[in-house]
N, C-alpha and C positions, 0 to 999 in steps of 0.2 A: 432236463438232462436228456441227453440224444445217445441211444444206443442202436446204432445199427440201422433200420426203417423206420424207428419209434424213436417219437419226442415226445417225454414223458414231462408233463405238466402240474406242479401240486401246489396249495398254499391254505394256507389258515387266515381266517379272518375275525378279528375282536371289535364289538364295538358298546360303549359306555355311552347312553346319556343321563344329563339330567334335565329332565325337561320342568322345569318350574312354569308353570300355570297361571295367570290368571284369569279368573271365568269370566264371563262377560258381569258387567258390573251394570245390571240392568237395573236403571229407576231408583237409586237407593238413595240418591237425594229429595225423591218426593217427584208423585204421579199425579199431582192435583187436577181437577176439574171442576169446571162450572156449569155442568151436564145436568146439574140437580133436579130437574123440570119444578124448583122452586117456586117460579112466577105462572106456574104454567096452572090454567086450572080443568082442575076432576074432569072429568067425563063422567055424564052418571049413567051411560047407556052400556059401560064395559061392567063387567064382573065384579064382583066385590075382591075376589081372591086374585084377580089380573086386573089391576086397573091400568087405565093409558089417559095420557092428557087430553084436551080436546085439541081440535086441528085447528094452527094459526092462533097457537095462546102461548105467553110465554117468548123468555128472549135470554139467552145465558150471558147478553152481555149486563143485564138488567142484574141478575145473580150476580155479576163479580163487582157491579157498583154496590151490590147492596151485600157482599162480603159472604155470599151463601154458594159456597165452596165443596165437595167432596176432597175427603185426602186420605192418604194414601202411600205408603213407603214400602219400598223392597228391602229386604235380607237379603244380603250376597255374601257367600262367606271369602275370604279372601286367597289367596294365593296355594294351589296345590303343587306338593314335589314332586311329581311321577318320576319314577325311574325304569330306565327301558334299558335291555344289552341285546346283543346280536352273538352268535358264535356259527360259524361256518367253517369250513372245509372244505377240500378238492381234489380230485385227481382225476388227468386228461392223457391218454393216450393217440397221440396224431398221429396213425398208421397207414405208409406210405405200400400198400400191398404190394402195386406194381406202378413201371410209369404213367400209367393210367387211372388208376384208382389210388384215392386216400381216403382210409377212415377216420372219423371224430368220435370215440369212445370216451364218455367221461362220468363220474357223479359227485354231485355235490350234496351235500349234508348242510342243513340251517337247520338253528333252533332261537327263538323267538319266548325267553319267558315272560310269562304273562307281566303285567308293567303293575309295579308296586309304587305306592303310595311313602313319602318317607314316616310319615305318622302315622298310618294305615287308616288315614281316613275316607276310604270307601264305604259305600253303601249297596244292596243288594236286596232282593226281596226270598222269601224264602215262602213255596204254596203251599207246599205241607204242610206248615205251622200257621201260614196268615199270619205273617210277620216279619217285619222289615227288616235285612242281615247287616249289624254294623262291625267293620275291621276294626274297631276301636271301641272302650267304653266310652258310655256317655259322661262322665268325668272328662276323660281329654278331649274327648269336643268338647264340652265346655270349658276347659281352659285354653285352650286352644282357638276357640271364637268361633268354631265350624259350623255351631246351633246355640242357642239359647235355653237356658231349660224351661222360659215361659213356653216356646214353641213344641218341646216334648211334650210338658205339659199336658198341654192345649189336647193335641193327638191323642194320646192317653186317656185321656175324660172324652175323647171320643168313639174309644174302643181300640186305637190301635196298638200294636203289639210290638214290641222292638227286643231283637236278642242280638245273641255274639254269634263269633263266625262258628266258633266252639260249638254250639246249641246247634248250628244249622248244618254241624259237620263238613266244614269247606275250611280249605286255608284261607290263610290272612288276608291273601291279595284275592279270594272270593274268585279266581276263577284256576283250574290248573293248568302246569305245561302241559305243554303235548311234541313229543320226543321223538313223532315218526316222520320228519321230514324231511323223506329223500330224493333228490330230484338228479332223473337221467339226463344225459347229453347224449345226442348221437347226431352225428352229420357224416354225408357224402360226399366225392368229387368225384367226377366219372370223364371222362373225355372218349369220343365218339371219332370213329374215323381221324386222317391226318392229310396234313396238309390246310388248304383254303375250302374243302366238305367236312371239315372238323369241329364238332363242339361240344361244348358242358354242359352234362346234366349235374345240378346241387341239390342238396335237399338235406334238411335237419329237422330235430324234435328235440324240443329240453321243458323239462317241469319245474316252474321256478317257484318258491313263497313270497308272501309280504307280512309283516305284521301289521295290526290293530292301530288305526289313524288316532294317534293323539290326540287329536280334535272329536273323534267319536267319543273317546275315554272322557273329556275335561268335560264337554258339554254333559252328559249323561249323569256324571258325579256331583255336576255342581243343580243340576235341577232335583235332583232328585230330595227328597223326606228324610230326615229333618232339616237336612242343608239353605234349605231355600222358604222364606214365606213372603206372603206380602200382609202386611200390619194398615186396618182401615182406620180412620176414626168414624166419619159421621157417613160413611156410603153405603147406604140405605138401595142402592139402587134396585139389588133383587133380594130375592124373598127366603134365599136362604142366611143374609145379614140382618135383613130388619127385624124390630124389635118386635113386632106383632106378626113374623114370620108372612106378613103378604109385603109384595113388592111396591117399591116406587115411594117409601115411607115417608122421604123429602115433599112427595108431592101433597102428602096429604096430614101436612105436619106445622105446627111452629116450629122457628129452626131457633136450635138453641146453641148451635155453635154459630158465630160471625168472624170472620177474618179479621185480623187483627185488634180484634177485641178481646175474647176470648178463646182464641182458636192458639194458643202455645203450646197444650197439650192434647191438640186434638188427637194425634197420634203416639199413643202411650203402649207401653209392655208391661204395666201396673193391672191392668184387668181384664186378660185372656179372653173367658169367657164372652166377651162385648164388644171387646174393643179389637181384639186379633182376629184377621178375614180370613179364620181358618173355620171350615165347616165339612160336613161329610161330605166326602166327594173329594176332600181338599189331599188325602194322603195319596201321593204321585211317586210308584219309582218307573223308572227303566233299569231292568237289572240285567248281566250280563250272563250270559248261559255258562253255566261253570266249566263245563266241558266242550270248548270252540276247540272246533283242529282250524288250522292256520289256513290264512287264503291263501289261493293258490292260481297261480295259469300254465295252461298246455300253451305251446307255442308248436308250429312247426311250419313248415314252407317246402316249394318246389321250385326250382328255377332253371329256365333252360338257357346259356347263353354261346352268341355265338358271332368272330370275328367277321364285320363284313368287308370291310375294304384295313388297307395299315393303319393302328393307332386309334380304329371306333371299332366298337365291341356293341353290341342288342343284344337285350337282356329282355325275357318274358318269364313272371315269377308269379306263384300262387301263395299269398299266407293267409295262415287262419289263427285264429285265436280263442282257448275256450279258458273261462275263469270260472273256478268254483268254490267253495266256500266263503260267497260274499256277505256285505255286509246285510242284514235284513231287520228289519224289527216287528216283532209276533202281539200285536194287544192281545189282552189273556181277557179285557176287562173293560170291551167298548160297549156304550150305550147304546139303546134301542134310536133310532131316527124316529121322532115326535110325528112323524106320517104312519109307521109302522102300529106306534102304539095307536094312535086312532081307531085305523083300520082294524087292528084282534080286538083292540078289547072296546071302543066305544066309545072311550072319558077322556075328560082333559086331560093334560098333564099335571102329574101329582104337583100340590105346593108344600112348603111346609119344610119342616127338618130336614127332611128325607129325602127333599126334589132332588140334590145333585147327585143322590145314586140309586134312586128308585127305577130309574131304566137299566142300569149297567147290567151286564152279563152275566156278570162271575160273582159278585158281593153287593150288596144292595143295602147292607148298613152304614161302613164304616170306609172303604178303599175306593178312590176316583179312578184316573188310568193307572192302568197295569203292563207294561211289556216288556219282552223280552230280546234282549238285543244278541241274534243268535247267526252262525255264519250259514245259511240256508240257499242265500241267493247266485245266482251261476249270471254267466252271460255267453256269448257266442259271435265270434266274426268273421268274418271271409271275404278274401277281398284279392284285386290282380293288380302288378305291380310292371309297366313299361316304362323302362330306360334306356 
């Protein structure tokens, strides 16, 4: 609408998806290997509790003639609904002060709520409780197909702890809006002298949002406890599957599974305890910090430009750019580096139940990685622009 010096500027903006998901379908046909070191013999100069092959023994093509296999299948749960919207707003005042100057006065409003699940099957961890936050009971995951109840199970008889969003005091979609996002406009035009010693100075600043990359949300969901396992049968390789808790158990074993003999049920969901390659260490989330305020970039620039001959105009211009509340991820819950423990304390590396979380930082029973996918990270640029 133009009244008078001002052309006033407004509009609304809606927007609806549905972003239907599928996660990466990683390995769920079967991760087979002939890595056994089957053929391979002892070394009787290594360790009882680490043993290694001798060098130049052994041949994995020898294993797959002679049908001495590791196996192996991923859980992938199938197809998530996210639902995302957008709502915005505007208003722009172009103010022609004088023929020399114009202002760009404006602000815009975005709000970004958090992206919901149509089933609410997210996942989250909760540190207060030491226990994993689900948007759903574990009933509709399991009707649903998002977990199995072998794999809760499993978890469970390992100590870990799973509630509702309810328990962990969070909404459904496990993380909240956040309703302050308002971002200025303002630009310049100036004109300097007149005639052919005449020119423009420009220059603006606006603070814009983005929402939460759908691709950070799908990955995140779909790795995450209980959504995700991988199920062994006979892979013995380390020492927190094998049955006599030391490593390499094929190498120093009769093998009683053979490919195609009896190898139909190598990989079964009949016997947790044995047979599922869940172990301590194995409960994995990244959860999302409940309280993310929206990314966001400053933008702004300086330009000076000026006619030099009819019809060519040079332009010399400064923009910079700062982004802040980017994407980051916080481990709450990384392990000691195998050089470090040496050095304080003297001993090997523990083996045994315990190995995959006897270094970890934060829980050393029952939880492997822990992090936090929170908006922390900034960046910064500057840069000259000749046209």
């Amino acid at each position: 609408k133009i009244r008078g010096k001002h052309e006033l500027q407004f509009g609304f903006h809606w927007r609806s998806d549905r972003l239907n998901i599928l996660p990466d379908q990683q390995q769920p046909q079967g991760n087979n290997s002939y890595n056994t070191l089957s053929t391979s013999l002892y070394d009787p100069e290594t360790s009882r509790t680490n043993p290694s092959a001798m060098a130049y023994t052994g041949s994995e093509l020898a294993n797959m003639f002679l049908g001495l296999m590791r196996y192996r299948n991923n859980y992938v749960r199938g197809y998530y609904y996210a639902r995302g919207k957008e709502y915005a707003g505007y208003f722009q005042d172009n103010y022609k002060v004088t023929p020399r100057l114009t202002l760009n006065i404006g602000l815009r409003y975005e709000f970004f709520p958090a992206y919901k699940e149509k089933n609410n099957f997210m996942t989250g961890f909760d540190f207060e409780n030491r226990a994993v936050v689900l948007g759903a009971t574990l009933d509709e995951f399991y009707r649903m197909g998002a977990t199995q109840p072998v794999i809760v199970e499993r978890f469970q008889s390992l100590g870990a702890k799973f509630e509702s969003y309810k328990e962990a005091g969070l909404p459904q979609k496990l993380m909240y809006n956040d309703y302050k996002d308002f971002g200025p406009r303002i630009g310049l035009a100036y004109r300097v002298g007149d005639g052919l010693r005449s020119f423009v100075i420009r220059g603006g600043y606006r603070l814009s949002y983005f929402p939460l990359p759908v691709r950070s949300w799908g990955v995140t969901m779909r790795s995450n406890t209980p959504t995700t396992a991988t199920f062994y049968g006979n892979d013995y390789g380390s020492s927190a599957r094998s049955p006599d808790g030391i490593a390499q158990y094929l190498m120093r074993s009769v093998p009683t599974v053979v490919a195609g003999v009896n190898s139909r049920d190598a990989v079964s969901l009949s016997n947790p305890t044995s047979v599922l390659g869940l172990s301590r260490g194995s409960v994995n989330v990244l959860s999302f910090d409940p309280h993310q305020p929206t990314s966001r970039a400053h933008d702004w620039n300086f330009t000076l430009e000026k006619e030099l001959m009819e019809n060519t105009v040079a332009r010399v211009g400064y923009v910079g750019n700062a982004g802040r509340n980017l994407d980051q991820v916080l481990s709450i819950n990384a392990a000691m580096p195998s050089l470090i423990w040496y050095l304080t304390t003297h001993l090997p590396t523990p083996t045994g139940e315990y190995s995959g979380v006897a270094l970890r930082s934060w829980d050393q029973t029952v939880y492997g990685s822990l992090s936090k996918y929170q908006k922390s990270g900034y960046s910064n640029f500057h840069g000259m622009q000749l046209e």
